[in-house]
Structures are given as structure tokens and as C-alpha cells.
C-alpha positions as CSV (number, residue, x, y, z in Angstrom):
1,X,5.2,0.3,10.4
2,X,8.1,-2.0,10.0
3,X,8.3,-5.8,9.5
4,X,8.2,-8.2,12.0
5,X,11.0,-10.5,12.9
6,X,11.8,-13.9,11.5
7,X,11.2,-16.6,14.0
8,X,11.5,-20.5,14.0
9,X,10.1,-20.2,17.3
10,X,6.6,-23.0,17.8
11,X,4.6,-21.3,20.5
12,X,4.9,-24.5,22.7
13,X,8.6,-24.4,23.1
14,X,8.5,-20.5,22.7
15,X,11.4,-18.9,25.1
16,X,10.6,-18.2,29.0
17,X,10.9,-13.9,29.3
18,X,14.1,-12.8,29.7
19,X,15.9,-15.7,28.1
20,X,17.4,-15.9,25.1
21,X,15.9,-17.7,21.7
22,X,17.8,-21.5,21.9
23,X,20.0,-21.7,19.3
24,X,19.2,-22.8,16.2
25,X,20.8,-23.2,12.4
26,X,19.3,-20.5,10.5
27,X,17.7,-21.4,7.7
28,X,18.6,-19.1,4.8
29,X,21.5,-17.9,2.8
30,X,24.7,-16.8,4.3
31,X,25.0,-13.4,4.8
32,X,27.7,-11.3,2.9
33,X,29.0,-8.5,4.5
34,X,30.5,-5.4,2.8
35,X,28.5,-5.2,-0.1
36,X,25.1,-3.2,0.9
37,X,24.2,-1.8,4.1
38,X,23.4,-4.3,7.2
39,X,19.8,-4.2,7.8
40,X,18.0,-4.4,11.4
41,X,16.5,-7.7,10.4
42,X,19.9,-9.3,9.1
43,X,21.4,-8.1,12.4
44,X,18.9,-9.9,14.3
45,X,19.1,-12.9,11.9
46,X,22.7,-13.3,12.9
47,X,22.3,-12.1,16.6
48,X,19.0,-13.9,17.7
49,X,19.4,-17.2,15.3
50,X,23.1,-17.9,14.3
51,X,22.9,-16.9,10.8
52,X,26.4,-17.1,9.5
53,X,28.4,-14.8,7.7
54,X,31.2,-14.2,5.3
55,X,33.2,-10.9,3.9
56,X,32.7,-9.6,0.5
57,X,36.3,-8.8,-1.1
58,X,34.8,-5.6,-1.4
59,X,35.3,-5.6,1.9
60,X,38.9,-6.1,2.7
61,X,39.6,-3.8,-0.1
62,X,37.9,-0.6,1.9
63,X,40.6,-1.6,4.8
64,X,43.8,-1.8,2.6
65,X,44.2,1.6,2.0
66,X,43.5,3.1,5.7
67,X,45.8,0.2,6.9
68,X,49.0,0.9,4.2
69,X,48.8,4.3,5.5
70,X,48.9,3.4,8.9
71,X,51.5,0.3,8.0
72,X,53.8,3.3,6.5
73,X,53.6,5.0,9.9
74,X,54.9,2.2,11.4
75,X,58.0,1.4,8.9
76,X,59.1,5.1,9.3
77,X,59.4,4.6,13.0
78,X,60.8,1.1,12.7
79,X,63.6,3.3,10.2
80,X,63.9,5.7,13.0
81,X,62.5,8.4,11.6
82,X,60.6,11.0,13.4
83,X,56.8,10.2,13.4
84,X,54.5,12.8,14.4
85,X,51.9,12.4,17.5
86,X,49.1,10.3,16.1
87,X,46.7,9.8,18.5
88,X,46.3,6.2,20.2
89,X,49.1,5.1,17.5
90,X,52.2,6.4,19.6
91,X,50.4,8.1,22.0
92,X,48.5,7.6,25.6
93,X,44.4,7.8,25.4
94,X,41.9,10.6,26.8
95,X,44.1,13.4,28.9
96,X,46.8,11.4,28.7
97,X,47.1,12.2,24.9
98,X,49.2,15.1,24.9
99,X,51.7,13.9,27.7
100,X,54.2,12.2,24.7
101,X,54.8,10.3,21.6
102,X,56.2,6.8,22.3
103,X,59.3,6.5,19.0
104,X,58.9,2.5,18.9
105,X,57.0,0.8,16.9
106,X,57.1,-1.9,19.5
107,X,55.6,0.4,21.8
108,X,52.4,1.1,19.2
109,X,51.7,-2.9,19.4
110,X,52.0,-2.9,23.1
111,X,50.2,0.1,23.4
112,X,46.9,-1.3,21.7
113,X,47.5,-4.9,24.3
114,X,47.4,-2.7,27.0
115,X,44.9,-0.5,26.5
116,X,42.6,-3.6,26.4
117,X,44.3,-5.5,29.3
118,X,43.1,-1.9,31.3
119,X,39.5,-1.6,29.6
120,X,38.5,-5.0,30.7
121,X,37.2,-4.0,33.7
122,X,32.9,-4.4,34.0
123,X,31.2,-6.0,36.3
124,X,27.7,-7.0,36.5
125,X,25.6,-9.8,35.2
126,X,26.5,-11.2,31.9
127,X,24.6,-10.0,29.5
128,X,22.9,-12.6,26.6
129,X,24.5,-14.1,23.8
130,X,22.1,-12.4,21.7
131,X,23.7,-8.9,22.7
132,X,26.9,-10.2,22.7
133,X,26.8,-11.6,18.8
134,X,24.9,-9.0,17.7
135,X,27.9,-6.5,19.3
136,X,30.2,-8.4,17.4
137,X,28.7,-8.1,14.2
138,X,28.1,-4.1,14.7
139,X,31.8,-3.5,15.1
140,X,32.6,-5.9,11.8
141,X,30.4,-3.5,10.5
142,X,31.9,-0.3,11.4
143,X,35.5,-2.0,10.9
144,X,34.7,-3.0,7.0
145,X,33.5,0.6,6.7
146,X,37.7,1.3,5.6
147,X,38.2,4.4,8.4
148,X,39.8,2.2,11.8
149,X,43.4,1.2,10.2
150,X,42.4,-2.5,11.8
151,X,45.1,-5.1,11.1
152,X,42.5,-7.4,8.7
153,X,43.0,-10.9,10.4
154,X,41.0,-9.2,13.2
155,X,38.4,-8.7,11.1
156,X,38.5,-12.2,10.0
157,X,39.1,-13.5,14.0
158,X,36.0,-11.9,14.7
159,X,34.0,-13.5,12.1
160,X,35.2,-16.4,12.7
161,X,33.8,-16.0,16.8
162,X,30.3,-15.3,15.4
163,X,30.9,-18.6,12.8
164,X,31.8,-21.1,15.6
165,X,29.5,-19.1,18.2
166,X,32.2,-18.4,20.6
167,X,30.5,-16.3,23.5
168,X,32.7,-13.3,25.5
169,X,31.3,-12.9,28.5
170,X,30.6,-9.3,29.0
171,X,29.6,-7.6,31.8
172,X,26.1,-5.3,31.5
173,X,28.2,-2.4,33.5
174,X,31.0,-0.3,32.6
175,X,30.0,2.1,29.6
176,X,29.3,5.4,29.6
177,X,28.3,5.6,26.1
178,X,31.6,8.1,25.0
179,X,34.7,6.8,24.4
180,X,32.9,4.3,22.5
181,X,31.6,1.1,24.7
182,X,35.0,0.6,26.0
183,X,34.5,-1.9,28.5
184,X,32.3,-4.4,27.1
185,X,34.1,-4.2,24.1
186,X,37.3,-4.8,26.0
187,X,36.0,-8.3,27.5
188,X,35.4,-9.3,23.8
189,X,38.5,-8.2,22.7
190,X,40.4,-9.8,25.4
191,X,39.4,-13.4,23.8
192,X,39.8,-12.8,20.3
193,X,43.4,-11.1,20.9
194,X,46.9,-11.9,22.2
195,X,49.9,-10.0,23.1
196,X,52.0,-9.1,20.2
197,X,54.9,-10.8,22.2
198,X,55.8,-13.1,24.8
199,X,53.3,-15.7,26.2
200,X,49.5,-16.1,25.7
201,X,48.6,-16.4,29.3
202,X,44.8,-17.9,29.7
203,X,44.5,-15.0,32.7
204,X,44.9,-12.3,30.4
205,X,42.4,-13.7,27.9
206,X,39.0,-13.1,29.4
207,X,36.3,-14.9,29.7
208,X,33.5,-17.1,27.9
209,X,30.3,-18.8,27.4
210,X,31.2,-22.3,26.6
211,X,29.0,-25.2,27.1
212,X,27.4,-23.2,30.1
213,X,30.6,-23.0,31.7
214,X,32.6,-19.7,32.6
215,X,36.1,-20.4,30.7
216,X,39.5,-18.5,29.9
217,X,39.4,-17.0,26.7
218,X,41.7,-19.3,25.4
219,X,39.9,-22.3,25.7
220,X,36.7,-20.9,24.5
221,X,38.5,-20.5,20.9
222,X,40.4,-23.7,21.0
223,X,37.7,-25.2,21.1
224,X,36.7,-23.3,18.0
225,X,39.7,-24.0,16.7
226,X,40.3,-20.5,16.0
227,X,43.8,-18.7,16.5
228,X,44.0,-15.4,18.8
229,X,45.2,-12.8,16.7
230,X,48.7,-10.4,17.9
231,X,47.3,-7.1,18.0
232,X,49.5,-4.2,16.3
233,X,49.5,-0.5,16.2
234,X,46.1,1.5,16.7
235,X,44.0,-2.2,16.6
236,X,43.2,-1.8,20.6
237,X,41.5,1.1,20.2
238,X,39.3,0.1,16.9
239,X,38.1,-2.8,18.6
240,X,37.1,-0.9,21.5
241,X,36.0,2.9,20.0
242,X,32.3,2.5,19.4
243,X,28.8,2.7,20.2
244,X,28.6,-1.3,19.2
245,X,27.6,-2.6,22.4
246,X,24.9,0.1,23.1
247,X,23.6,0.0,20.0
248,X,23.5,-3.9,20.0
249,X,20.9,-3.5,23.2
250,X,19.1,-0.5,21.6
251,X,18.6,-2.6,18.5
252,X,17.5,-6.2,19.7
253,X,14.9,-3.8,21.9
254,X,13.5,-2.3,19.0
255,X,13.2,-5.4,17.1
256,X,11.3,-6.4,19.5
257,X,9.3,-3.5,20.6
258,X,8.1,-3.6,17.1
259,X,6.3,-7.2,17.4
260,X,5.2,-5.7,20.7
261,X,3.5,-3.0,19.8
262,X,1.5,-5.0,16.9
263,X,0.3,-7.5,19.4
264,X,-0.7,-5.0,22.2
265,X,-3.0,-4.2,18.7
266,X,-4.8,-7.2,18.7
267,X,-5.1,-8.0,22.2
268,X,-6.3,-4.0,22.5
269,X,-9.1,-5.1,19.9
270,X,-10.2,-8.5,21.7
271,X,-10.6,-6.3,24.7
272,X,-12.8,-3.7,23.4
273,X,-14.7,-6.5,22.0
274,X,-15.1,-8.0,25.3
275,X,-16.1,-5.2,26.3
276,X,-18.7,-4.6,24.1
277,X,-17.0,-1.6,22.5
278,X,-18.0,1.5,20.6
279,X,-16.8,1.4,16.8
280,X,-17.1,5.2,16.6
281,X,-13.8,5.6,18.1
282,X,-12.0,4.1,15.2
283,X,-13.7,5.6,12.1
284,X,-11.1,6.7,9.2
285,X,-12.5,10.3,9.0
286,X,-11.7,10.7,12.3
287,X,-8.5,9.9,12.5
288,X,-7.8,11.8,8.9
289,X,-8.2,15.2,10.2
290,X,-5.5,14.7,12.7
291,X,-3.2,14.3,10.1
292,X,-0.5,11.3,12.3
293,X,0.8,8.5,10.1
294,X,0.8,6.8,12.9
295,X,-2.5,7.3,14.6
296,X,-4.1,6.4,10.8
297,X,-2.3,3.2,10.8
298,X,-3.7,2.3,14.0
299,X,-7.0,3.2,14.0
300,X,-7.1,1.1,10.0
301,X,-5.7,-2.0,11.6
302,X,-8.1,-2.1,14.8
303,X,-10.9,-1.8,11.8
304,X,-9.6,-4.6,10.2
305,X,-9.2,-6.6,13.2
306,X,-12.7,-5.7,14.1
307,X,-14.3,-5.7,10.9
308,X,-16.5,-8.8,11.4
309,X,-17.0,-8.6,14.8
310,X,-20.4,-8.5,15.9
311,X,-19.7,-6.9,19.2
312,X,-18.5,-3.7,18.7
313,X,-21.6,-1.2,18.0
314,X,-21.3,1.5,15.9
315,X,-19.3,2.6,11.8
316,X,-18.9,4.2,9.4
317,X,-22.0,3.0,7.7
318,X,-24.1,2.0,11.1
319,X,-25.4,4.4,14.4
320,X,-24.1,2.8,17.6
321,X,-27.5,1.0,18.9
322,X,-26.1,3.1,22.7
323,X,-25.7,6.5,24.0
324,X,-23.6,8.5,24.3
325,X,-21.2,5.9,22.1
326,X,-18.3,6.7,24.1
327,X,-15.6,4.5,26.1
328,X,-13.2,4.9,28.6
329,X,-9.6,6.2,27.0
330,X,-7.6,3.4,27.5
331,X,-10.3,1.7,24.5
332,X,-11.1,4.3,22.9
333,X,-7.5,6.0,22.6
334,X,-5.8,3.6,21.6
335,X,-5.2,5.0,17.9
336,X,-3.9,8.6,19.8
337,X,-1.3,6.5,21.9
338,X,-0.1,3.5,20.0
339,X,-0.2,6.1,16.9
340,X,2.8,7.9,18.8
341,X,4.2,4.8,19.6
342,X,4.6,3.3,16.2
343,X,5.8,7.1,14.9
344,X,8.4,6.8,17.4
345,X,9.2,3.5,16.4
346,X,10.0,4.5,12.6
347,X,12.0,7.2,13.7
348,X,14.3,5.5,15.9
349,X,14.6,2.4,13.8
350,X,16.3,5.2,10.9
351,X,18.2,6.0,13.6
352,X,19.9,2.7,14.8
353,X,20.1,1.4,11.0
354,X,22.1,4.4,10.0
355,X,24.0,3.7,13.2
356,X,24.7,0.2,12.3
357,X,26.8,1.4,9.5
358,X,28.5,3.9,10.9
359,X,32.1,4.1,11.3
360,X,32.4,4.7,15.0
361,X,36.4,4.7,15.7
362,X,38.9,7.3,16.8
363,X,40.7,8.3,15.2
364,X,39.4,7.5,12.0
365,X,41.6,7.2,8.7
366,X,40.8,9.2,5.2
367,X,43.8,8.3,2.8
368,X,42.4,10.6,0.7
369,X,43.0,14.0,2.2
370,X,45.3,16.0,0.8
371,X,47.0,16.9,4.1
372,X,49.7,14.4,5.4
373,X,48.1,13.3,9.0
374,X,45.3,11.3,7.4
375,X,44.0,10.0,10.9
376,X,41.3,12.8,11.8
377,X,40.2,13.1,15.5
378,X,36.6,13.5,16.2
379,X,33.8,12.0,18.6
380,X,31.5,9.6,16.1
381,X,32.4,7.4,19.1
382,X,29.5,9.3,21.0
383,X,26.6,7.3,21.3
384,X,24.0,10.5,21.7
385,X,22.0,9.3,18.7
386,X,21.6,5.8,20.4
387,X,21.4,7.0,23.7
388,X,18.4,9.2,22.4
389,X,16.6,6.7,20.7
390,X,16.9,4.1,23.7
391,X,15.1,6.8,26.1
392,X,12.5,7.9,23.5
393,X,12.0,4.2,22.9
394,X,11.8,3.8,26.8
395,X,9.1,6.1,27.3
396,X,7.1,4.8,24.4
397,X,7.0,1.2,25.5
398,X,6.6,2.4,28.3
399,X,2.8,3.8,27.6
400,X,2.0,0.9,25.6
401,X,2.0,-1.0,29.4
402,X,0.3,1.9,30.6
403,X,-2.8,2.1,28.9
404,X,-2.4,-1.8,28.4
405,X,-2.2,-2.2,32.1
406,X,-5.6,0.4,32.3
407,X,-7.6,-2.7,30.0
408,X,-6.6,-4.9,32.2
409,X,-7.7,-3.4,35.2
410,X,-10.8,-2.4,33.4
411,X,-11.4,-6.4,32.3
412,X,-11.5,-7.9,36.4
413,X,-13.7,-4.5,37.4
414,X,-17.3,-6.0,37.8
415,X,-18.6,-2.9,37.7
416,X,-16.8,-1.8,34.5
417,X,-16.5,-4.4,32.8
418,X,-20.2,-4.5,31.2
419,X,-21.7,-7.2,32.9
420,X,-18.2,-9.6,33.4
421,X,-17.7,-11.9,36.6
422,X,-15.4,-9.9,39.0
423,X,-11.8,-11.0,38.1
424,X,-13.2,-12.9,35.5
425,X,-14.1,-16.1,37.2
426,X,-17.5,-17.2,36.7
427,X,-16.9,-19.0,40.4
428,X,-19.3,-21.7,41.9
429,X,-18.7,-20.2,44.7
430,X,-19.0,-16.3,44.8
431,X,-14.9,-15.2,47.0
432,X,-13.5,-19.0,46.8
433,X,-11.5,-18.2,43.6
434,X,-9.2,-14.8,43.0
435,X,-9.5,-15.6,39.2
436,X,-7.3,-13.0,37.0
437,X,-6.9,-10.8,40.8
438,X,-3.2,-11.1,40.6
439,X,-1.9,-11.1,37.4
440,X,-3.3,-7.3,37.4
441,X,-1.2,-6.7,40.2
442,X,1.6,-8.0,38.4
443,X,1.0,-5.7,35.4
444,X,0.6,-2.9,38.0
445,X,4.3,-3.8,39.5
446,X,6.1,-3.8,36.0
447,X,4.6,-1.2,34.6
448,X,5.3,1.1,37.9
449,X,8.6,-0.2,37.0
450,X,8.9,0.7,33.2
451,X,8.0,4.5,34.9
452,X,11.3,4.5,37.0
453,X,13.4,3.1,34.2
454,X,12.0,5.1,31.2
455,X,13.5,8.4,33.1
456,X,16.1,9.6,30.3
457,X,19.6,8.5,30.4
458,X,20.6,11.1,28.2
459,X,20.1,14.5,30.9
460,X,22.7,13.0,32.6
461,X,26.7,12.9,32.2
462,X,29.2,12.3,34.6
463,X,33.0,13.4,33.6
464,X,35.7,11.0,33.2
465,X,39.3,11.1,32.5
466,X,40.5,13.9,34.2
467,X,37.8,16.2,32.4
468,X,39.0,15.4,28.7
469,X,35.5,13.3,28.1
470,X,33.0,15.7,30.4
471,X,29.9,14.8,28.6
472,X,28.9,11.4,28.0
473,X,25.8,10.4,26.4
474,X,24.7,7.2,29.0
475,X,23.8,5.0,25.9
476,X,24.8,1.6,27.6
477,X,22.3,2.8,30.5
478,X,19.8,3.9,27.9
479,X,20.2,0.6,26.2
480,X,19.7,-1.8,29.0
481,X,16.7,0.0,30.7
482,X,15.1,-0.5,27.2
483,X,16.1,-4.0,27.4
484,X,13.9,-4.6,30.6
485,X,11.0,-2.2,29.6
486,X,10.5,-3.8,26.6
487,X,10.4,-7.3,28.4
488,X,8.2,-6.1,31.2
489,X,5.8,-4.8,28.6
490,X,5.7,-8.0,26.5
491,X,4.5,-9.7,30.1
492,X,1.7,-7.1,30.9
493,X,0.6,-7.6,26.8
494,X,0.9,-11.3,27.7
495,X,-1.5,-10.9,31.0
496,X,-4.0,-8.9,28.5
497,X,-3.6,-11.8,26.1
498,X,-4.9,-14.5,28.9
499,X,-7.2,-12.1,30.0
500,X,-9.1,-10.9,26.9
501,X,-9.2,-14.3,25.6
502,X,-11.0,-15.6,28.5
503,X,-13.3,-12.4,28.9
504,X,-14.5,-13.4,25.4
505,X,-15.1,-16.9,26.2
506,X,-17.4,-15.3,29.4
507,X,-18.7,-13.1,26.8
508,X,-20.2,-15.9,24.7
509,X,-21.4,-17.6,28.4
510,X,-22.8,-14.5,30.0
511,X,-24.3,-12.7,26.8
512,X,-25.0,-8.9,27.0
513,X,-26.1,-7.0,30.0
514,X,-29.5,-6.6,28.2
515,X,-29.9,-10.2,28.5
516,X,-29.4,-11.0,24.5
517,X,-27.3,-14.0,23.9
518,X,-23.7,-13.7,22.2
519,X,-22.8,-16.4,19.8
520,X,-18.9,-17.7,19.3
521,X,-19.4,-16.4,15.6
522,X,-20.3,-13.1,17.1
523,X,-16.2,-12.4,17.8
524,X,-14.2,-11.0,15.1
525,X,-12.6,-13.7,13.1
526,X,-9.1,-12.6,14.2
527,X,-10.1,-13.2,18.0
528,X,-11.6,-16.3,17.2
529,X,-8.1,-17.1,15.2
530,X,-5.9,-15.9,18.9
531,X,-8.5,-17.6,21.2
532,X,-7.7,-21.3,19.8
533,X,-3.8,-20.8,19.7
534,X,-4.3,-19.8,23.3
535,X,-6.4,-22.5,23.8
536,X,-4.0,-24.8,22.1
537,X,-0.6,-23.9,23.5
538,X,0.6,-25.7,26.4
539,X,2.5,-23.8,29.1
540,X,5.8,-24.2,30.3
541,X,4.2,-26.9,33.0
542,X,3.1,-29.0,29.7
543,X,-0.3,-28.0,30.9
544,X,-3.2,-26.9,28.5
545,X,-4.0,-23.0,28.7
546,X,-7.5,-23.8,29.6
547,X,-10.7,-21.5,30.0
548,X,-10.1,-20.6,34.0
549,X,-13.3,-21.7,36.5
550,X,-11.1,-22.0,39.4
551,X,-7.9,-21.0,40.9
552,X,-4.8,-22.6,39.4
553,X,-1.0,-21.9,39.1
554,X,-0.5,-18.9,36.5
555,X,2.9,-18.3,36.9
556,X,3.1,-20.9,34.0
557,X,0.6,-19.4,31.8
558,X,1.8,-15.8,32.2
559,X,5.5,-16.7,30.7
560,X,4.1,-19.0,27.8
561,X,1.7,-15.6,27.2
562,X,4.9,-13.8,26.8
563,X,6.6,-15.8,25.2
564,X,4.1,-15.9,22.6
565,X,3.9,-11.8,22.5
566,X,7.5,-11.6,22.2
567,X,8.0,-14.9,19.6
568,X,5.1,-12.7,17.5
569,X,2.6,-15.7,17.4
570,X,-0.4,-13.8,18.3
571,X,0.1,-11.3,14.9
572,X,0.4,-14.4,13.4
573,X,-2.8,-16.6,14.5
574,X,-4.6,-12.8,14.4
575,X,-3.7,-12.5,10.8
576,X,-3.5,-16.2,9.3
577,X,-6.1,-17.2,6.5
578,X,-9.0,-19.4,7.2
579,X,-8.6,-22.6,6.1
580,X,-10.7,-23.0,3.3
């Protein structure tokens, strides 16, 4: 199971759901690009917290060759000669490939500045910085990879954005996910590029993010003090051919999903010790013989969140003092779902940090073929691979708010929830409070969401230009349904995180349905460990999480409770040390 994210984040002035992180200097090294491979984690370094980068000469030296081939192109039709049709060098794009070869080399550069001027052409919200950097720093990625011919002080324009965190403001609609993402790219290339000729006109530079204002393109980088860069022959279509953008959302999502799914781990384990549990369920042997990574790693970490706890009956070493010593699935499965959760997560996270090396242009450039046209056509600008791991992502989330929402449910059931106060409010007055009523309904409504957005994006494909591209993989789609099940998710975990913690504290106050008494020691150590960072956090009113004995405004406490799944604090008060 993978690493969770770096944060600066204090749980107090943790992020409201669906914002972005406020921006912060990142503190750590510089990252150097063009010497290893770019890691998930560095991508979200860079993305989510401004880590700044720089280019490895290494780097540079990948492009030179592609580029003197391509440069060589363009002298021998600046001479006149005959050049042959090299696709989106002197020629039109998608069906309108084959219709002619433009002679000019003035006609290459205008070419690429038009191609972008057209692209730019999304609608839609605008999506969040986060997506937008981390974009960015995909396609230096795939440009530095030596195969996209890119004029270099492009590479370097772009860098310098992410330096001086200038913001594109990009549309969420417009890419198929084939073709690369050429609309949202567009809207970033249309800031950090001019025309090759003539006048810089602010209306034909896009727009950005600056200072919370929508502004032209070109005052967003004069204000960074960073120059527009010409664009020449074939650099319109590298900036624009590739699965950046989807992949940026598909990434950020699985960052996060991975926190997710560790904290819907503890909060599982404070519930089924609220519950009063059965330990049987989580035995290694068990678990063994089914022979899933995944399910193994599960069922070890609910043991060792539960190891001390003196409410869960029945191990290894000790018969459950109940019979039959069986719960309901959504306790006593959780090993056989998460299990295929965190599987899924490993496999997709190959997937998109493979992908966020990839060279994803076309055409791309091999100098070293021994045929003359070095610029091979192909389709690595097909975002199948991301669009797959997006909807298999989707559907896994997806059942971590299902069986979460299940607990939930189970938690305000009087007559489930082992001797509980319905809703879990031990009321004065029996019907005067709704206690933890409503936030179930609000797990109900996002997870009956998650259901409508996890349906694949993949199974479908509309054609575009005139046939030419008639399958499209629907990663951009893919990518920002993931985006929203993901944050839906992290709000139902968040309701179970309010939930459990006070079903434990009612626990210790109501004691057992037998009528024994249950100490605070009684709760795992890790649960004791959540229940005071709960209890310490203030909401995003400045008000005190407090134990709940009558009706107050939640809407405050649910988005500090996700805040805190999605900032990871509750894997980290669940698994800090005792102070000793």
C-alpha cells in the first residue's frame, strides 16, 4: 500500500472539501527534472504545494537532437527545396492531414499559432490550480522525454509559469481524451505563447488566475515578469498532444484516494469498536487462505488498530465471550472490500506513474532511425490507460462510501447499534434532538451520487473529425468524475469520523447491553489517539468539535471532518506514539 502524501496542512486551518490546499512555500529541495523519473508524490509536491523546479542539462540535451532534425526540415524549405508531408509540420491536423503540404516555412510557424488559437475553445467551470500546475508539469515531462521537436525556450516558458505560479484558466470541458487533451491544453498554451509575427494582442492570449481576478494572458505573465515565447514549426501541437490534463485529474485523485482509503481504515475500526465487534472476522489465517495482497494488508492493519482494544470480543488466542460471533458485512467485510480497493489502488498508481513519463506527442521524433522521415505517427496521445484507471478508480472509491455509508447507518439504528441512543444523542428529551439523523442522509445522497458517476467512461466514444479519430477513450470525463467521487467519499468517511468518535464516547456513558460498565481505557489506543484530535480541532465556525447532547449546526463540523480525512490527520493521530 503506497505512502501517504506530504502535507503542511494543521487540522484547524485544514482546506474546506472541494478547495484547493492554500498555497504555501514548500519546504524541501528543489526538484530537478530530467534526471530520474517524476514520481506521483513529487508531482503532487509541485502541484498541491508549489514546490519549485529546475531542468537538468540532461534534459535539454534529449531535445537537441529531435529539434536539429526538425530545424533541418525547416532550412530545406526556407532554401526552397521540396520537403515531404510531415504531419502537423507542413500539414493540416486530423482529416485534414492529407488535403496538402504547405512549402513555407512561414506557414509551419503559423500553423502551430493557429492550431492553438482554434483549440482554445472549453467551457465550463475552471478547474483548480492544483490540476492546472500539475498539467503543466506532466507535459514538461513528456516534452524533456526528447521525441516532441519543441522549440526549448517553451520548455523553459513553462517552467518558469509553474516558478512564478502563473495560473491558465482552463476550462473542465472540452477533452475527449484522444487527440491528446487538446482543449485544456490550448487555454494553457494560449498564455505562455505568442504569434510568431505581428502583434501580441491580450485577446488572443487567454486567460488567468491572478490575484483572484480573471485576466488576459498577458498580464498574468507580466506580472511574472516572464516573456511569451513565438511559437515555430510543429510546437502547437506538442504543447497540446497529450493525455497531460487527464492524467493531472486522474493523478491528484489517486493521491488522494490513497489517504482515503487508510482513514476509512481507522474510522472502520473505531466503529466496529463501538459496536462492540467480533475479532474473529479479522484473524490472519483467515485472510491467508484467500491468498489477496490486499485483503491481508487489511485485515493486519485493523488487528493492529484494534490490538488493545478491549471491546472487540474474540482472536487468535481468545473464544469470542458471544454466539454465533458474527457481524453484519459492512464490519465484518471490511478486509474482502477495502482488500480490492487498495489492490486496485497499486495497480492504477503503476499505471499513471508510467504515464507521467510518457512521451505523449504526435508525431513523435526518433533521430535515430535509419529511414529519412524520422517523425513516426502513432496514437500514444490516447488516453485509454488513464481513462481505465480513472473508471476502475471510480468504482473502487466508490464502495469504500458504500459500505462506509452501511456503518453509518448501522451507528444511528437503535436497534442495531447494540444498545446506542437512536441517532446517537443521548437526548434529555426523548424526539427533541435529530442528533447524527441527517448527516446519514447526506452520506446516503453522495454516495447515490458516486453510483451515477462511477458508470465507466471508457464504453463510450463519440467520433470526431470527420471520422479520422472514431474512438476516443473519455479520459478527461473519466478524470473529473474521479475528482468528485473521491471528494464525496472523503465527506461520508468524515460523517463516520464524527460519528464513531461520538458512539465511543456513548460507549464509555452507556456501557454494554449486559449492563457491565466500559472504561475510556477500554478503546483501542489508536481511537483514544483520533477521539482527542477530534475533540481538539475547531471547525470552520472556530467552534470546538464537542461531544453532541443537543442539536447544533453540523454543516461546520462535517467540512472540518473532511478536511481532516482528506489532509490525512486521522492516519496520523491513529498512528502517532504515546507520549512517553
Amino acid at each position: 500500500m503506497t505512502a501517504r502524501p506530504h502535507s503542511n496542512l494543521h487540522p484547524a486551518t485544514a482546506p474546506l472539501p472541494g478547495q484547493p490546499a492554500a498555497a504555501e512555500e514548500f519546504e524541501g529541495p528543489v526538484l530537478t527534472l530530467g534526471e530520474s523519473d517524476l514520481s506521483l508524490a513529487e508531482m503532487v509536491d509541485v502541484a498541491r504545494h508549489r514546490r519549485r523546479i529546475t531542468l537538468a542539462p540532461a534534459a535539454q540535451e534529449a531535445c537537441r537532437e529531435s529539434r536539429a532534425w526538425l530545424d533541418d526540415v525547416i532550412d530545406r524549405m526556407k532554401a526552397g527545396e521540396d520537403v515531404e508531408a510531415i504531419y502537423s509540420v507542413n500539414t493540416g491536423f486530423g482529416s485534414l492531414a492529407g488535403r496538402q503540404a504547405f512549402p513555407s516555412a512561414t506557414d509551419a510557424a503559423e500553423l502551430s499559432r493557429r492550431l492553438i488559437l482554434a483549440d482554445a475553445s472549453g467551457i465550463g467551470r475552471l478547474v483548480d490550480e492544483e490540476v492546472v500546475r500539475a498539467t503543466m508539469l506532466i507535459r514538461i515531462q513528456s516534452l524533456i522525454a526528447g521525441h516532441s521537436a519543441i522549440s526549448w525556450p517553451l520548455v523553459e516558458g513553462l517552467v518558469a509559469m509553474l516558478n512564478h505560479d502563473v495560473w491558465p484558466a482552463v476550462p473542465e470541458y472540452g477533452s475527449l481524451g484522444a487527440s491528446g487533451d487538446l482543449i485544456p491544453l490550448a487555454h494553457i498554451a494560449l498564455v505562455l505563447t505568442g504569434p510568431p509575427t505581428g502583434e501580441d494582442k491580450p485577446e488572443d492570449s487567454g486567460e488567468a488566475v491572478l490575484d483572484g481576478q480573471i485576466v488576459p494572458g498577458t498580464e498574468a505573465m507580466a506580472a511574472a515578469s516572464i516573456d511569451r515565447v513565438p511559437v515555430g514549426a510543429k510546437d502547437g501541437l506538442a504543447l497540446l498532444n497529450g493525455t497531460s490534463f487527464s492524467l493531472a485529474q486522474t493523478a491528484l485523485a489517486a493521491w488522494d484516494a490513497t489517504t482515503l482509503l487508510e482513514t476509512a481504515q481507522v474510522t472502520a475500526s473505531m466503529t466496529i469498536e463501538a459496536l462492540l465487534g467480533f475479532g474473529d472476522a479479522f484473524i490472519d489465517e483467515l485472510h491467508t487462505v484467500r491468498r489477496q495482497p490486499g485483503q491481508i494488508a487489511v485485515a493486519a492493519r485493523m488487528r493492529e488498530l484494534m490490538a488493545d482494544s478491549q471491546l472487540i470480543t474474540g482472536s487468535r488466542a481468545a473464544d469470542p465471550d458471544r454466539q454465533p460471533p458474527q457481524d453484519a458485512y459492512s464490519l465484518r467485510c471490511v478486509p474482502q472490500v477495502f482488500g480490492p480497493v487498495a489492490d486496485t489502488l497499486d495497480f492504477t498508481i503503476g499505471i499513471i506513474e508510467r504515464e507521467l513519463n510518457a512521451a505523449t506527442d504526435n508525431p513523435l521524433v526518433f533521430p535515430q532511425l535509419p529511414r529519412s522521415l524520422k517523425a513516426v505517427s502513432g496514437g500514444n496521445f490516447h488516453a485509454e490507460y488513464v481513462a481505465f484507471a480513472a473508471d476502475f478508480l471510480s468504482i473502487a472509491v466508490t464502495e469504500i462510501g458504500n459500505i462506509t455509508e452501511r456503518r453509518i447507518f448501522r451507528l444511528d439504528d437503535g436497534t442495531l447499534n447494540r444498545g446506542l441512543p437512536d441517532m446517537l444523542v443521548d437526548s434529555a428529551q426523548v424526539g427533541m434532538d435529530c442528533g447524527f439523523m441527517l448527516p446519514q442522509y447526506l452520506a446516503a445522497a453522495l454516495v447515490s451520487d458516486c453510483k451515477t458517476l462511477a458508470h465507466p467512461d471508457t464504453v463510450d466514444s463519440i467520433p470526431t473529425s470527420a471520422n479520422q479519430e472514431d474512438h476516443v477513450s473519455m479520459a478527461n470525463n473519466a478524470g473529473r468524475h474521479l475528482r468528485q467521487i473521491v471528494a464525496n467519499i472523503e465527506a461520508v468517511v468524515g460523517i463516520e469520523l464524527l460519528m464513531a468518535v461520538q458512539a465511543l464516547e456513548l460507549r464509555v456513558a452507556a456501557g454494554r447491553p449486559d449492563g457491565r460498565a466500559v472504561a475510556r481505557e477500554e478503546i483501542s489506543s489508536a481511537g483514544r489517539r483520533v477521539i482527542d484530535m477530534l475533540r481538539s480541532t475547531t471547525d470552520t465556525q472556530g467552534r470546538t468539535i464537542a461531544h453532541l447532547t443537543q442539536d447544533v449546526v453540523l454543516y461546520p463540523q462535517v467540512r472540518t471532518a473532511t478536511a481532516l480525512v482528506k489532509d490525512g490527520a486521522v492516519v496520523r493521530a491513529a498512528d502517532a506514539q504515546a507520549p512517553r
